[in-house]
Structures are given as structure tokens and as C-alpha cells.
mmCIF file of the N, C-alpha and C atoms, coordinates in Angstrom:
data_MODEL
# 
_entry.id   MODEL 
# 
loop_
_atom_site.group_PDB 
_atom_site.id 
_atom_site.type_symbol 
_atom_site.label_atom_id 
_atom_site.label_alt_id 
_atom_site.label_comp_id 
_atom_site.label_asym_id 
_atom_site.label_entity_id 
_atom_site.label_seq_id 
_atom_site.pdbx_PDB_ins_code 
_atom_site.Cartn_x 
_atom_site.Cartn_y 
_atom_site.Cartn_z 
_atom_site.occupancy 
_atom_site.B_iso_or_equiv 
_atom_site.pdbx_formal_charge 
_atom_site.auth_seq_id 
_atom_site.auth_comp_id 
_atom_site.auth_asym_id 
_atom_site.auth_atom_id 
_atom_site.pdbx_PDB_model_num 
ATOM 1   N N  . UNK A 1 1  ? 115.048 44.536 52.237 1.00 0.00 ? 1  UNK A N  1 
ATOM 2   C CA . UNK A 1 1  ? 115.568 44.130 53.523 1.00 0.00 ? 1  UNK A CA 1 
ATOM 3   C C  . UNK A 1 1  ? 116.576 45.177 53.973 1.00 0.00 ? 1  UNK A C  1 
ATOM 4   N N  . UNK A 1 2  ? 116.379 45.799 54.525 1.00 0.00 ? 2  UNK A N  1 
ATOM 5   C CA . UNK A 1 2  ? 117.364 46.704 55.429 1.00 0.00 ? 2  UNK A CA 1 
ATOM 6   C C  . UNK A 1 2  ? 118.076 46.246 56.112 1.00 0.00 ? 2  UNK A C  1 
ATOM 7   N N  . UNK A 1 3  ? 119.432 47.143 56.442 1.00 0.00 ? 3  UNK A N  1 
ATOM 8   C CA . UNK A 1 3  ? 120.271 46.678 57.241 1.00 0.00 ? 3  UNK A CA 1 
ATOM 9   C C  . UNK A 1 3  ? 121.538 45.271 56.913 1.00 0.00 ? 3  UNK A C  1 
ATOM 10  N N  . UNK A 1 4  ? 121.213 44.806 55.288 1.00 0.00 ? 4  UNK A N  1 
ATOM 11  C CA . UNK A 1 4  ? 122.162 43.529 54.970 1.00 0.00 ? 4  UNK A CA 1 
ATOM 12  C C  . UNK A 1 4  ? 122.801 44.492 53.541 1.00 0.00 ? 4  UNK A C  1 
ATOM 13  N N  . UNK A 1 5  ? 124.273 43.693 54.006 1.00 0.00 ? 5  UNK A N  1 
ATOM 14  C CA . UNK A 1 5  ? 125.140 44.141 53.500 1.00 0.00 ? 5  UNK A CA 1 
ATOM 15  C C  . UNK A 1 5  ? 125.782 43.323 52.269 1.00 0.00 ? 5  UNK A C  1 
ATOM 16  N N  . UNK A 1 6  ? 126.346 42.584 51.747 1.00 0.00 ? 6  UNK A N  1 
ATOM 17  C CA . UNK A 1 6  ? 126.804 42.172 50.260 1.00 0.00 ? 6  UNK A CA 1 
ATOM 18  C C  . UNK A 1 6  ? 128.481 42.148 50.365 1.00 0.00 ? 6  UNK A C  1 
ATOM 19  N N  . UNK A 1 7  ? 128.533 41.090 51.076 1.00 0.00 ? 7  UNK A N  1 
ATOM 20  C CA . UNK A 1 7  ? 130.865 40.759 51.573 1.00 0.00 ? 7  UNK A CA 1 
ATOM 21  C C  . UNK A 1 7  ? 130.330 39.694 50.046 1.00 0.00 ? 7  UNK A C  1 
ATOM 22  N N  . UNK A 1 8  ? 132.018 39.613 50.063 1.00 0.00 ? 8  UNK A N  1 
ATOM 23  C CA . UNK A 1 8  ? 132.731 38.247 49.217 1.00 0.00 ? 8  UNK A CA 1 
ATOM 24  C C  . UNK A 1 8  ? 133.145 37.536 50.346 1.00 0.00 ? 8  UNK A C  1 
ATOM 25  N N  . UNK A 1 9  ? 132.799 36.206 49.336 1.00 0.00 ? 9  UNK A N  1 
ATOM 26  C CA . UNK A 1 9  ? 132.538 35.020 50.571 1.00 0.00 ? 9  UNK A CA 1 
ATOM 27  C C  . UNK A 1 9  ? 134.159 34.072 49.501 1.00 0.00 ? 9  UNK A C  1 
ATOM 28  N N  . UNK A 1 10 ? 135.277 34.290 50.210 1.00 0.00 ? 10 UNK A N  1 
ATOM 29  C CA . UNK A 1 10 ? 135.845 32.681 49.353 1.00 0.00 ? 10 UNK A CA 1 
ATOM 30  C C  . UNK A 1 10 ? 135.565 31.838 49.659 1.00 0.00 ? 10 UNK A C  1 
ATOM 31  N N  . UNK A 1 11 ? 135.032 31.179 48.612 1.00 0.00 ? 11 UNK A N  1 
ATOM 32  C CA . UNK A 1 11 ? 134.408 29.575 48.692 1.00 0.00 ? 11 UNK A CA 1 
ATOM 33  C C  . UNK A 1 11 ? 135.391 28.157 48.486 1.00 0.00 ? 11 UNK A C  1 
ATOM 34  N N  . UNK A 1 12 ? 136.806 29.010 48.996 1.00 0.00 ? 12 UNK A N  1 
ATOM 35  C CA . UNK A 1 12 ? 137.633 27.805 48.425 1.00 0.00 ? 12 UNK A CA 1 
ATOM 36  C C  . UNK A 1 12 ? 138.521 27.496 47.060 1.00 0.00 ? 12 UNK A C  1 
ATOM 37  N N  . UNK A 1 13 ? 139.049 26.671 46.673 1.00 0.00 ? 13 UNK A N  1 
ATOM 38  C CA . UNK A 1 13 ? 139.688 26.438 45.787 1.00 0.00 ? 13 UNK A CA 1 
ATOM 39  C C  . UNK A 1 13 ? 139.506 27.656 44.916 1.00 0.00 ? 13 UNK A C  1 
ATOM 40  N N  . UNK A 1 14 ? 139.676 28.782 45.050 1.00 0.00 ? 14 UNK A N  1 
ATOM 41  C CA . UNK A 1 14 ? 139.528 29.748 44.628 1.00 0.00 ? 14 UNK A CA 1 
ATOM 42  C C  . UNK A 1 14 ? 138.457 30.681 43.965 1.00 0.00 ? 14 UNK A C  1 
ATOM 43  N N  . UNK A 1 15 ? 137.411 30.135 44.461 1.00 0.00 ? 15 UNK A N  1 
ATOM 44  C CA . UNK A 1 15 ? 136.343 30.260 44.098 1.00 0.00 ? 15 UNK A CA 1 
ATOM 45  C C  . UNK A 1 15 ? 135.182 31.516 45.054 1.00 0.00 ? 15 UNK A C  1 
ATOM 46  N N  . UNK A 1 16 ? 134.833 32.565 44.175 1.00 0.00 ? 16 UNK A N  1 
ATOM 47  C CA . UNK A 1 16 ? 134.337 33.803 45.089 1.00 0.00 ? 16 UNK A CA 1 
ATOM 48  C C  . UNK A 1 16 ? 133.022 33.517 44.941 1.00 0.00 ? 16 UNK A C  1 
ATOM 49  N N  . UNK A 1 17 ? 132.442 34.089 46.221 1.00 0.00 ? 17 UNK A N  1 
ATOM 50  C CA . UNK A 1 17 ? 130.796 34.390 45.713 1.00 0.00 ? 17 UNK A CA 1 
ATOM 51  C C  . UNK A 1 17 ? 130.238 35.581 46.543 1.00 0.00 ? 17 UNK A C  1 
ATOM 52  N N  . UNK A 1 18 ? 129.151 36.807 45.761 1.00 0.00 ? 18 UNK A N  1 
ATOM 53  C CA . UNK A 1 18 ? 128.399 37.398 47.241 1.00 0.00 ? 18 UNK A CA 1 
ATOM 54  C C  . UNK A 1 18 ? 127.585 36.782 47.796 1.00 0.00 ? 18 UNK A C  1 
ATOM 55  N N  . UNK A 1 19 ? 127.824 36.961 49.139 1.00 0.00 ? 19 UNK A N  1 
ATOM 56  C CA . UNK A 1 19 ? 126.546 36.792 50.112 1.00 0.00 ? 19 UNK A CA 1 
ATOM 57  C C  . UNK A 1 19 ? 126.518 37.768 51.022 1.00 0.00 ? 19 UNK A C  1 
ATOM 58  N N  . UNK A 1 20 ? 124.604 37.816 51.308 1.00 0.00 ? 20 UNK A N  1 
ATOM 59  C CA . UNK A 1 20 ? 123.986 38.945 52.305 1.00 0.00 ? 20 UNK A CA 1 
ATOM 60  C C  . UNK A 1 20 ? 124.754 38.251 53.484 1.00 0.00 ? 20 UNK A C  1 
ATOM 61  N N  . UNK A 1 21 ? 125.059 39.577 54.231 1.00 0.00 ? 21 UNK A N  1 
ATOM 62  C CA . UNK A 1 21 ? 125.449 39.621 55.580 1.00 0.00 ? 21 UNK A CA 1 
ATOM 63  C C  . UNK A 1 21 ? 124.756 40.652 56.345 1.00 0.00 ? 21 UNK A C  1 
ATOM 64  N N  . UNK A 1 22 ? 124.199 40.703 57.707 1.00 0.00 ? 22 UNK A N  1 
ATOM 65  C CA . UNK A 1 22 ? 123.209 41.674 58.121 1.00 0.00 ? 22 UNK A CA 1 
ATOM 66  C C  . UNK A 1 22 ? 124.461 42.631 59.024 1.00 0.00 ? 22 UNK A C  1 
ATOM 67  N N  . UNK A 1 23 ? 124.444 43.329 59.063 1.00 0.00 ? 23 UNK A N  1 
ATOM 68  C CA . UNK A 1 23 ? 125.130 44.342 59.603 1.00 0.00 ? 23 UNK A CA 1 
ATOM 69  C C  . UNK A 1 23 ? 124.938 44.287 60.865 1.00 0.00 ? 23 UNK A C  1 
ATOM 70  N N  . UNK A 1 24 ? 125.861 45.236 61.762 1.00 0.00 ? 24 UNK A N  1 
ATOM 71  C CA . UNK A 1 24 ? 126.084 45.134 63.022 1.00 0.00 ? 24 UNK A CA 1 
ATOM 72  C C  . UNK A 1 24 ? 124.589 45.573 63.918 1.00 0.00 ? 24 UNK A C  1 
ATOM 73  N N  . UNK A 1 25 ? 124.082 46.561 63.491 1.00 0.00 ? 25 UNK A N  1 
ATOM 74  C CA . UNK A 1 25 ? 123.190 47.515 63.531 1.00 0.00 ? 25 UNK A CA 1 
ATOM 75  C C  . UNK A 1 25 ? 121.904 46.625 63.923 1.00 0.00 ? 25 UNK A C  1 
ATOM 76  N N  . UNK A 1 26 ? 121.670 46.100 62.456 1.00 0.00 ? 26 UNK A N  1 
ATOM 77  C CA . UNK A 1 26 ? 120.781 45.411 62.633 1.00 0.00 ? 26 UNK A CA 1 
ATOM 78  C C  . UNK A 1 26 ? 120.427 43.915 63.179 1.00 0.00 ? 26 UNK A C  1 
ATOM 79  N N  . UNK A 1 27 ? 121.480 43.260 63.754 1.00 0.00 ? 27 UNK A N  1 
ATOM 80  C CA . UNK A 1 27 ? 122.070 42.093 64.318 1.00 0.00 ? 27 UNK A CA 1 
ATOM 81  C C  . UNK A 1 27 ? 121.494 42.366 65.980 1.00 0.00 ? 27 UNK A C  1 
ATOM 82  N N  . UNK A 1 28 ? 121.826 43.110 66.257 1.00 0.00 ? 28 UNK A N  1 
ATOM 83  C CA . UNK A 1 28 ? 121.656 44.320 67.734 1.00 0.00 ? 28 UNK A CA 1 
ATOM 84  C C  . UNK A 1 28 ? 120.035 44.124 67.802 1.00 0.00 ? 28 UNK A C  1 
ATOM 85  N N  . UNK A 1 29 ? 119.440 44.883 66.856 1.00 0.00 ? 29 UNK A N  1 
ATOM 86  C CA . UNK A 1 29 ? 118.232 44.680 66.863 1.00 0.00 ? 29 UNK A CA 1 
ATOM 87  C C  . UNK A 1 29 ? 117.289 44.214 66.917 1.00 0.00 ? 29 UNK A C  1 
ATOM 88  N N  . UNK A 1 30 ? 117.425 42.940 65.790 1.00 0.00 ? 30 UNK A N  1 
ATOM 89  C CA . UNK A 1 30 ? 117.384 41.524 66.280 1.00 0.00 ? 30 UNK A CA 1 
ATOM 90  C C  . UNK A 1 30 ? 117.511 41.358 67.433 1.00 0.00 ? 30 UNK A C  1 
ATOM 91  N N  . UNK A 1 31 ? 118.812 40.968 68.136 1.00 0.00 ? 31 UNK A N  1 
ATOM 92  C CA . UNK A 1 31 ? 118.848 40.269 69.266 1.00 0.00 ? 31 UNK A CA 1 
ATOM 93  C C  . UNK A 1 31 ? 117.963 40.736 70.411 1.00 0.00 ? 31 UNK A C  1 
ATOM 94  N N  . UNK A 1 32 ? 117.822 42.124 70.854 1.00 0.00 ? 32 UNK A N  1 
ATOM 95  C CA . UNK A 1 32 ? 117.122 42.442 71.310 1.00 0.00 ? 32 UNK A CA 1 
ATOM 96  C C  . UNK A 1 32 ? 115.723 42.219 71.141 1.00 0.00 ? 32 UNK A C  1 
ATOM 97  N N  . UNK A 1 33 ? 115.150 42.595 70.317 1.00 0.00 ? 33 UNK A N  1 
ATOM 98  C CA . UNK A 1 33 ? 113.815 42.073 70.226 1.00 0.00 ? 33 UNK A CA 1 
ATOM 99  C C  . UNK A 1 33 ? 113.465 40.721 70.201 1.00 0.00 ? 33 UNK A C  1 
ATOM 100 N N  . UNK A 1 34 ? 114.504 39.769 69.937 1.00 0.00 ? 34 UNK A N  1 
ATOM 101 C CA . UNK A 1 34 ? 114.432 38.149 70.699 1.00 0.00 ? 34 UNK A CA 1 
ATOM 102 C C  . UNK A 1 34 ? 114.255 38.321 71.873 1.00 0.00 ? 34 UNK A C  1 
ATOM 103 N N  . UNK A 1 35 ? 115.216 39.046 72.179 1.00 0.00 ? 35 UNK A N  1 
ATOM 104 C CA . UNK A 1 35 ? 114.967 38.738 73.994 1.00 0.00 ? 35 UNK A CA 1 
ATOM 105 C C  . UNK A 1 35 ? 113.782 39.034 74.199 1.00 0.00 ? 35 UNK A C  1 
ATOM 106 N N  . UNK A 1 36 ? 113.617 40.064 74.191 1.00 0.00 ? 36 UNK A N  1 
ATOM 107 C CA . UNK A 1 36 ? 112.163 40.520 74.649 1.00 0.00 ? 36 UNK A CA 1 
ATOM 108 C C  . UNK A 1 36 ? 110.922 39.610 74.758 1.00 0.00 ? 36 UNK A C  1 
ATOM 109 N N  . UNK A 1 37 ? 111.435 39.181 73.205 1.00 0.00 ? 37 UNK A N  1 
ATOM 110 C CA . UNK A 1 37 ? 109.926 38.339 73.359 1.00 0.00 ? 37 UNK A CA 1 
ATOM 111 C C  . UNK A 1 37 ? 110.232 36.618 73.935 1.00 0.00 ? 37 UNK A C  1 
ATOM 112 N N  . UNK A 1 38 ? 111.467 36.393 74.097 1.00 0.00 ? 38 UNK A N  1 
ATOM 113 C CA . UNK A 1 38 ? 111.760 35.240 74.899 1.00 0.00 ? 38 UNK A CA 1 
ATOM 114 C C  . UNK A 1 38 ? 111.475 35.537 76.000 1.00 0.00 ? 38 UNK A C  1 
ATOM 115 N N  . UNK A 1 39 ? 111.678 36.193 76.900 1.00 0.00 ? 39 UNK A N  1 
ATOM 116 C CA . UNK A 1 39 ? 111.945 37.153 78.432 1.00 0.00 ? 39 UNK A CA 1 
ATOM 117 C C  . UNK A 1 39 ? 110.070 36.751 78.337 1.00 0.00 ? 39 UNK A C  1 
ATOM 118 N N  . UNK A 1 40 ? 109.076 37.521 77.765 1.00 0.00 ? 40 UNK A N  1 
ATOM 119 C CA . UNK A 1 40 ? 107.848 37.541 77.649 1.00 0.00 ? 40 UNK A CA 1 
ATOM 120 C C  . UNK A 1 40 ? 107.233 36.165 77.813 1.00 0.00 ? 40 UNK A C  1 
ATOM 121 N N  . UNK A 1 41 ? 107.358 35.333 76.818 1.00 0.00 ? 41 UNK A N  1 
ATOM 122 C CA . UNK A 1 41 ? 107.181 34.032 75.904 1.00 0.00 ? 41 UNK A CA 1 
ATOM 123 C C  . UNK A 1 41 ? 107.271 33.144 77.557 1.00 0.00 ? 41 UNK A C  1 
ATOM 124 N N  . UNK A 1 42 ? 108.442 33.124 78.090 1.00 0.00 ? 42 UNK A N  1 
ATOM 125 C CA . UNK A 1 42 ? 108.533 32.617 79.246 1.00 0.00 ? 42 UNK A CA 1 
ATOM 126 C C  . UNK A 1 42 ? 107.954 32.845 80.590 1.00 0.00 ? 42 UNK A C  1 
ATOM 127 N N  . UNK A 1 43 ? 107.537 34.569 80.860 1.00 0.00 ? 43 UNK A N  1 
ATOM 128 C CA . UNK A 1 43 ? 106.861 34.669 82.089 1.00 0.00 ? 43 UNK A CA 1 
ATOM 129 C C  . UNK A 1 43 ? 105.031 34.661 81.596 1.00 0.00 ? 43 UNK A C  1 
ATOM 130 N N  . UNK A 1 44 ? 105.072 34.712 80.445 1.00 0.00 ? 44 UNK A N  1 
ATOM 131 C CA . UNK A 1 44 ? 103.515 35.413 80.371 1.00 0.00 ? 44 UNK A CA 1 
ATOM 132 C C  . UNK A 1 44 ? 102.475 33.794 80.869 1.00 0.00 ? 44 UNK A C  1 
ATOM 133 N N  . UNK A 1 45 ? 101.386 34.046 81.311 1.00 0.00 ? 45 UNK A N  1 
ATOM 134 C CA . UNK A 1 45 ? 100.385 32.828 81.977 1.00 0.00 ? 45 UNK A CA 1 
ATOM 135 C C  . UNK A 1 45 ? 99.443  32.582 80.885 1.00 0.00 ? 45 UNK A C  1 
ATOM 136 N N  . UNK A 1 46 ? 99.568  33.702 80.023 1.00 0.00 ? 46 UNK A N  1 
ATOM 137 C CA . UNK A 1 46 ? 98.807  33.391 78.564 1.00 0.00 ? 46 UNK A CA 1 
ATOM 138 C C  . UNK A 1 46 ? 99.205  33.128 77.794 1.00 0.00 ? 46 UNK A C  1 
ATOM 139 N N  . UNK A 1 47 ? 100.923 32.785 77.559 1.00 0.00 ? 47 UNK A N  1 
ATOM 140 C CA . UNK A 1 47 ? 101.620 32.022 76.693 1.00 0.00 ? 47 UNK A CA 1 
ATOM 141 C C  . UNK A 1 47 ? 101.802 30.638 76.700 1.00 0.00 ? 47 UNK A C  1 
ATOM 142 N N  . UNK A 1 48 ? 101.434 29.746 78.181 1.00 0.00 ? 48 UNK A N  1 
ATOM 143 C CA . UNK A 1 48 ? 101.981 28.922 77.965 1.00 0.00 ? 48 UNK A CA 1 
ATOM 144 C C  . UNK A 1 48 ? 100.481 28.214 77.383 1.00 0.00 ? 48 UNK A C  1 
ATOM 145 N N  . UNK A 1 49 ? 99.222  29.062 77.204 1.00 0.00 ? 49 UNK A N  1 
ATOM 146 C CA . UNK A 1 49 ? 98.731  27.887 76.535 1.00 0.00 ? 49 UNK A CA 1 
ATOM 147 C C  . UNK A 1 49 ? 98.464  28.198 74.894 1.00 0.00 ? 49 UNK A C  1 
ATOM 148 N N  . UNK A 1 50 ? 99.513  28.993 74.402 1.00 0.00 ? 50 UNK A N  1 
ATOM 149 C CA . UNK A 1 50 ? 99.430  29.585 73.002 1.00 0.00 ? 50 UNK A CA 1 
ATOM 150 C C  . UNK A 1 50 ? 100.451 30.971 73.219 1.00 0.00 ? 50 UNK A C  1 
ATOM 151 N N  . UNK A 1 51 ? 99.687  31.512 72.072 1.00 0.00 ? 51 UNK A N  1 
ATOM 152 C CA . UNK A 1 51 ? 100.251 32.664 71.819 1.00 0.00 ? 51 UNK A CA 1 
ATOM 153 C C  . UNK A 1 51 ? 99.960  34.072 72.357 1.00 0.00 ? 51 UNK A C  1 
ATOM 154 N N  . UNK A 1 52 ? 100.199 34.698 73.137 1.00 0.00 ? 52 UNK A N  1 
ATOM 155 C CA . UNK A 1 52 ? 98.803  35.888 73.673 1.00 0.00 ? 52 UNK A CA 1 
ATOM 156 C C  . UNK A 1 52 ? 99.357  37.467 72.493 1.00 0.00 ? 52 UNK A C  1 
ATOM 157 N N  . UNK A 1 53 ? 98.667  38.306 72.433 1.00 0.00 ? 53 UNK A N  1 
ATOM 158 C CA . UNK A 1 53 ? 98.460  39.318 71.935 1.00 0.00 ? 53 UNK A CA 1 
ATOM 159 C C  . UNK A 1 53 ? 99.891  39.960 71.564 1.00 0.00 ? 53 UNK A C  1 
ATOM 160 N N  . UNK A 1 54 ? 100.583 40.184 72.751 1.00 0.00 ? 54 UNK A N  1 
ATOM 161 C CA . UNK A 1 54 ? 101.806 41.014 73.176 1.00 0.00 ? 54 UNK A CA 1 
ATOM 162 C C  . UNK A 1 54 ? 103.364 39.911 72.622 1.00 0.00 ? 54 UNK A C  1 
ATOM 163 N N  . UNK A 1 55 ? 102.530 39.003 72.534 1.00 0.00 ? 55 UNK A N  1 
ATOM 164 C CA . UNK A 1 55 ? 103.718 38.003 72.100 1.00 0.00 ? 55 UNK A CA 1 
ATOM 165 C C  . UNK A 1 55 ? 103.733 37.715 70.785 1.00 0.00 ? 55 UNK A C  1 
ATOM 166 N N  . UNK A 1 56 ? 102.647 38.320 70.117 1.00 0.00 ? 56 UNK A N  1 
ATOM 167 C CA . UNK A 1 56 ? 102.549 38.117 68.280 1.00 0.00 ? 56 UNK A CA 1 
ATOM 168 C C  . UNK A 1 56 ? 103.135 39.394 67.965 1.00 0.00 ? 56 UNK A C  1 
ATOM 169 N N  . UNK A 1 57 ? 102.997 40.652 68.950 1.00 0.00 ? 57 UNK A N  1 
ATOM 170 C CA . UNK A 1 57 ? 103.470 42.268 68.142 1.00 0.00 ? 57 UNK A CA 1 
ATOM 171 C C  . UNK A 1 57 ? 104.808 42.204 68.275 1.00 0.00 ? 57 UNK A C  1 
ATOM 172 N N  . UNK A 1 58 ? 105.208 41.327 69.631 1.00 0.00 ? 58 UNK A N  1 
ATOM 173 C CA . UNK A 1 58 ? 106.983 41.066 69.867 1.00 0.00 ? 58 UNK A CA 1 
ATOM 174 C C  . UNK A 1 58 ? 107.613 40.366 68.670 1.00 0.00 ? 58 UNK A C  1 
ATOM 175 N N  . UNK A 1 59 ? 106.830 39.271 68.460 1.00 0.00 ? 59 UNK A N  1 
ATOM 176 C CA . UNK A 1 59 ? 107.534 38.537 67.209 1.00 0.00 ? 59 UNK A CA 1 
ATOM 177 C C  . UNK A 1 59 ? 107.337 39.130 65.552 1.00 0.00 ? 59 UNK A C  1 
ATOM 178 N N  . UNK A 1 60 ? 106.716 40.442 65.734 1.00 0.00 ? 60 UNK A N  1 
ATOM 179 C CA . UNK A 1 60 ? 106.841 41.015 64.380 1.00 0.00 ? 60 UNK A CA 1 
ATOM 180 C C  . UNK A 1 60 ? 107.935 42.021 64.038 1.00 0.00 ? 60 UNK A C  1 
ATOM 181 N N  . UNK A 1 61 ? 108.236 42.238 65.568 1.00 0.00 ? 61 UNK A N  1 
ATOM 182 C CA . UNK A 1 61 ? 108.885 43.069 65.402 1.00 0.00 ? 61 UNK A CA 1 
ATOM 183 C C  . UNK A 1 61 ? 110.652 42.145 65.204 1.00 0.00 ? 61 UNK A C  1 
ATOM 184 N N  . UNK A 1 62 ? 110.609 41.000 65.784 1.00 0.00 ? 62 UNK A N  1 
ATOM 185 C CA . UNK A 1 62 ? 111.824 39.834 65.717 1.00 0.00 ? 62 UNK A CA 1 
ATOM 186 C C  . UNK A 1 62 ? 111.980 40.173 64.299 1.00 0.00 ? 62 UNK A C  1 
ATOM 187 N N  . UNK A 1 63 ? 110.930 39.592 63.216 1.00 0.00 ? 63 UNK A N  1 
ATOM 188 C CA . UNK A 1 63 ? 110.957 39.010 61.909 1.00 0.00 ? 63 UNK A CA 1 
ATOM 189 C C  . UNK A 1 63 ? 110.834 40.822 61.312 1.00 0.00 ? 63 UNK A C  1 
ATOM 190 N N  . UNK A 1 64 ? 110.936 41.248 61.692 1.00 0.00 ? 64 UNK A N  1 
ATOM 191 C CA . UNK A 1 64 ? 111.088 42.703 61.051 1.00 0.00 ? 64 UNK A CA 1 
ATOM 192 C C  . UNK A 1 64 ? 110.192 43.631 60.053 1.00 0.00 ? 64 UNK A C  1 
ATOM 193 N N  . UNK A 1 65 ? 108.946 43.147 60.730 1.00 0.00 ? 65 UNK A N  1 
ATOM 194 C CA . UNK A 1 65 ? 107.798 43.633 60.051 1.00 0.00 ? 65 UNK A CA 1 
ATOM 195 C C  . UNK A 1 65 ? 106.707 44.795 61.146 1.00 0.00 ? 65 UNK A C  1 
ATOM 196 N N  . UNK A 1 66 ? 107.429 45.063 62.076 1.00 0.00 ? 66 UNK A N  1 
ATOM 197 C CA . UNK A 1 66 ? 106.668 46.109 62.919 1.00 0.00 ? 66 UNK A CA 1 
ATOM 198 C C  . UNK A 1 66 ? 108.074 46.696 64.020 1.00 0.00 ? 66 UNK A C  1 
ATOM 199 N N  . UNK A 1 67 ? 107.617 47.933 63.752 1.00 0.00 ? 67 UNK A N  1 
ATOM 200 C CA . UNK A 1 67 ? 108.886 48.747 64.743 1.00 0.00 ? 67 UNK A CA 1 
ATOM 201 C C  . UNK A 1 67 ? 108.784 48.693 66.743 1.00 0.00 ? 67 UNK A C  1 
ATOM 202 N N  . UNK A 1 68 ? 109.185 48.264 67.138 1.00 0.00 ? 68 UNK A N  1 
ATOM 203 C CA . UNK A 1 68 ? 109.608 48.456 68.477 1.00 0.00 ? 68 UNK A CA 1 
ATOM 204 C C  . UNK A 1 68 ? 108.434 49.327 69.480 1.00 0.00 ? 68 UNK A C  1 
ATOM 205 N N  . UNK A 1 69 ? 107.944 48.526 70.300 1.00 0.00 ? 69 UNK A N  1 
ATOM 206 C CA . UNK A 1 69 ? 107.139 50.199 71.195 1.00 0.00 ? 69 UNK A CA 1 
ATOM 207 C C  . UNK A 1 69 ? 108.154 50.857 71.827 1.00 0.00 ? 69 UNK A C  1 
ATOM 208 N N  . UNK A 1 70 ? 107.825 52.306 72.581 1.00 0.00 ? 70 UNK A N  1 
ATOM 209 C CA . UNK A 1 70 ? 108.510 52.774 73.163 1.00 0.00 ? 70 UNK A CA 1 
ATOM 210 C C  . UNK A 1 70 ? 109.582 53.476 72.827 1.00 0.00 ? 70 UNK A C  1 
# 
């Protein structure tokens, strides 16, 4: 997983633990490519009765398994 980082988390009564945290970088990236495919998801006439083509490559790229066009 790229882009997650490894803070100390206090858990309280003095108690530490690591946890993944995704970095700024890749937070950005994310968000953007949500939009996109929300922005899409909402105007497309072939989404609202499923999924169309352009809206499965958007959401791979959300879940971080295909890079960005363009």
C-alpha cells in the first residue's frame, strides 16, 4: 500500500499502539478521484441504470488499483 504512514496512536491510560495513517499526498488523491467519479456517477444516463464502463475505470482508480487518465 503506498502512500500510508505508521504514527503512534495513545490509546489512553497510557497505553501506545501503531497505526497506518495515509499521508497527505495520498489523501489528495483519493479525494480527487472520488470526485470524479461522483461528479460522473451523477451526470452519466448510463449510470443510473448500473454501472457504465467509465465509471468502473474511475472507481479503480478510487480503490487504488489503476492510475488516473490524462
Amino acid at each position: 500500500m503506498s502512500g500510508v504512514e505508521w504514527q503512534w496512536c495513545d490509546g489512553g491510560g497510557g497505553v501506545s499502539h501503531l497505526q497506518a495513517v495515509v499521508s497527505d499526498g495520498e489523501h489528495a488523491r483519493h479525494q480527487t478521484a472520488y470526485r470524479a467519479y461522483v461528479e460522473h456517477a451523477s451526470s452519466c444516463p448510463d449510470c443510473v441504470e448500473g454501472i457504465c464502463h467509465a465509471a468502473r475505470k474511475l472507481w479503480r482508480v478510487v480503490k487504488g488499483r489503476a492510475e488516473p487518465d490524462g
